[in-house]
C-alpha positions as CSV (number, residue, x, y, z in Angstrom):
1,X,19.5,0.7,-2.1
2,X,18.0,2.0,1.1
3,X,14.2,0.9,1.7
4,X,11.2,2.6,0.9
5,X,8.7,1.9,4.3
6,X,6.0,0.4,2.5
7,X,2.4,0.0,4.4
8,X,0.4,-2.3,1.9
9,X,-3.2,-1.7,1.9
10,X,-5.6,-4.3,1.6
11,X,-3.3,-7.1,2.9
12,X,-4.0,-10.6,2.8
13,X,-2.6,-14.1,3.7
14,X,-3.8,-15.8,0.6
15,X,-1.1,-16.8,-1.5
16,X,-3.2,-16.2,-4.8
17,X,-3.9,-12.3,-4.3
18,X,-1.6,-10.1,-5.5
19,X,-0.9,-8.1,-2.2
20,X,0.4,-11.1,-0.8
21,X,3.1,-11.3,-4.2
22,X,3.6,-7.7,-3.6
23,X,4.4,-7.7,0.4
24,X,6.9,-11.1,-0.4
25,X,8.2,-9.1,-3.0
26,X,8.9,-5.7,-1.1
27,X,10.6,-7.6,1.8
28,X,12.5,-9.3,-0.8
29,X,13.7,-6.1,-2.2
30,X,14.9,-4.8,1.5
31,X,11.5,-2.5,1.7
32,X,10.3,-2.7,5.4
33,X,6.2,-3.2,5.4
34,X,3.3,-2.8,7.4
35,X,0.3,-5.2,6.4
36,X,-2.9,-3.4,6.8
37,X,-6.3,-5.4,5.8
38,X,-9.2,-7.2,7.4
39,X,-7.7,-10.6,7.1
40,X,-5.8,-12.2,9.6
41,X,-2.5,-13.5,9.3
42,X,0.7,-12.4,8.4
43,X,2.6,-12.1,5.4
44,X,6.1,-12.3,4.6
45,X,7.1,-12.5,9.1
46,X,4.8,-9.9,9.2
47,X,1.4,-9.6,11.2
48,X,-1.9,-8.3,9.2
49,X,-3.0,-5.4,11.1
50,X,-6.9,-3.6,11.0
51,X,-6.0,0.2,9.6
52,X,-6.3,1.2,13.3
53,X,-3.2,2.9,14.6
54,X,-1.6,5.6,12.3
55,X,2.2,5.2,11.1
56,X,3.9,8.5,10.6
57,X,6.5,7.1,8.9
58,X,5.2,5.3,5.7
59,X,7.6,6.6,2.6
60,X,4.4,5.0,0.2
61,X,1.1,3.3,0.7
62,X,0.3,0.3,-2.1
63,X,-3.4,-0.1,-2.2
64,X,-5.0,-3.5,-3.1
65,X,-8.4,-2.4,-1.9
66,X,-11.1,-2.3,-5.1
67,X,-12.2,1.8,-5.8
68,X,-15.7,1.0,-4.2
69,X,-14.2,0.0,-0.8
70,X,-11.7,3.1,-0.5
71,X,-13.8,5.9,1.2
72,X,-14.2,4.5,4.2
73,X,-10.7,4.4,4.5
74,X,-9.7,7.8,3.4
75,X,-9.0,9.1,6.2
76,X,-6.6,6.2,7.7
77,X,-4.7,6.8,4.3
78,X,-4.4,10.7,4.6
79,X,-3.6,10.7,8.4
80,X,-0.7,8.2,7.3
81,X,0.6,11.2,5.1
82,X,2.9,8.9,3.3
83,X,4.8,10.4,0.7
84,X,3.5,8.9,-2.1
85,X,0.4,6.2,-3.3
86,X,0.5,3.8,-5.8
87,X,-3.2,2.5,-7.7
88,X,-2.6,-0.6,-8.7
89,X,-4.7,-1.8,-11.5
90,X,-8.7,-2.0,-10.1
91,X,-8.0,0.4,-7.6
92,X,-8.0,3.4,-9.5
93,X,-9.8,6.2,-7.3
94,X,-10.1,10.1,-8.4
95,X,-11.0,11.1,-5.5
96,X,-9.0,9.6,-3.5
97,X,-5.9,11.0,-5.9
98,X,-7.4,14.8,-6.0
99,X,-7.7,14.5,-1.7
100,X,-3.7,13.3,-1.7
101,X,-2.5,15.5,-4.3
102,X,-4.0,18.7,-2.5
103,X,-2.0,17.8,0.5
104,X,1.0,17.3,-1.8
105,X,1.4,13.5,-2.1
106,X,2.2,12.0,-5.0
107,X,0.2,9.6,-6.7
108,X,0.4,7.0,-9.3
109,X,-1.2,4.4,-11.4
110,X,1.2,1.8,-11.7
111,X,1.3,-1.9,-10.7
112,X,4.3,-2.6,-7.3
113,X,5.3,-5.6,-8.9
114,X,6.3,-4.2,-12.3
115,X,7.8,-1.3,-10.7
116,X,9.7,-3.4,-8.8
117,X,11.2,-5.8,-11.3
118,X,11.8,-2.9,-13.9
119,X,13.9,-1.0,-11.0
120,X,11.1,1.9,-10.7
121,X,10.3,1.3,-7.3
């Protein structure tokens, strides 16, 4: 199974949040991730980074970021042009899906972690 580049979004090193599970899970599953959040840290060998500098070669973006606090980061996530986002559960956003689906990514609502241990990832 090749990787999937995986930049998760609202990336934390607390070990109770589900975007920490997810980015120990991803590596775990031979996905190579970028952490993006405000925390600092890292998670699974990998440094926390503010959603700063653009990667141009993120296959999907995994967003753990509640709806209310997306817009300001709209435009980090569409400049990032990944080829698809995934809503997990409390981050469901129709704007945010209707902005990525008019530049033709994909977009689901779907949890990682189930997607991953059902072999949808």
């Amino acid at each position: 199974m090749s990787g999937k580049k995986t930049l998760i979004l609202g990336a934390t090193p607390d070990p109770s949040r589900y975007a920490y599970l997810a980015a120990n899970k991803l590596s775990r599953y031979g996905h190579e991730i970028v952490n993006v959040g405000q925390k600092k840290g890292e998670v699974a060998g990998v440094a926390i980074e503010q959603p700063e500098a653009v990667h141009d070669d993120i296959d999907t973006i995994t967003l753990y970021v509640g709806s209310r606090n997306l817009p300001p980061l709209y435009d980090y996530i569409l400049a990032t042009n990944p080829k698809r986002i995934i809503f997990n559960p409390g981050t469901e956003n129709s704007e945010l899906q209707k902005l990525a689906n008019e530049r033709g990514i994909e977009t689901l609502y779907a949890c990682t972690l189930v997607m991953l241990s059902t072999g949808q990832y």
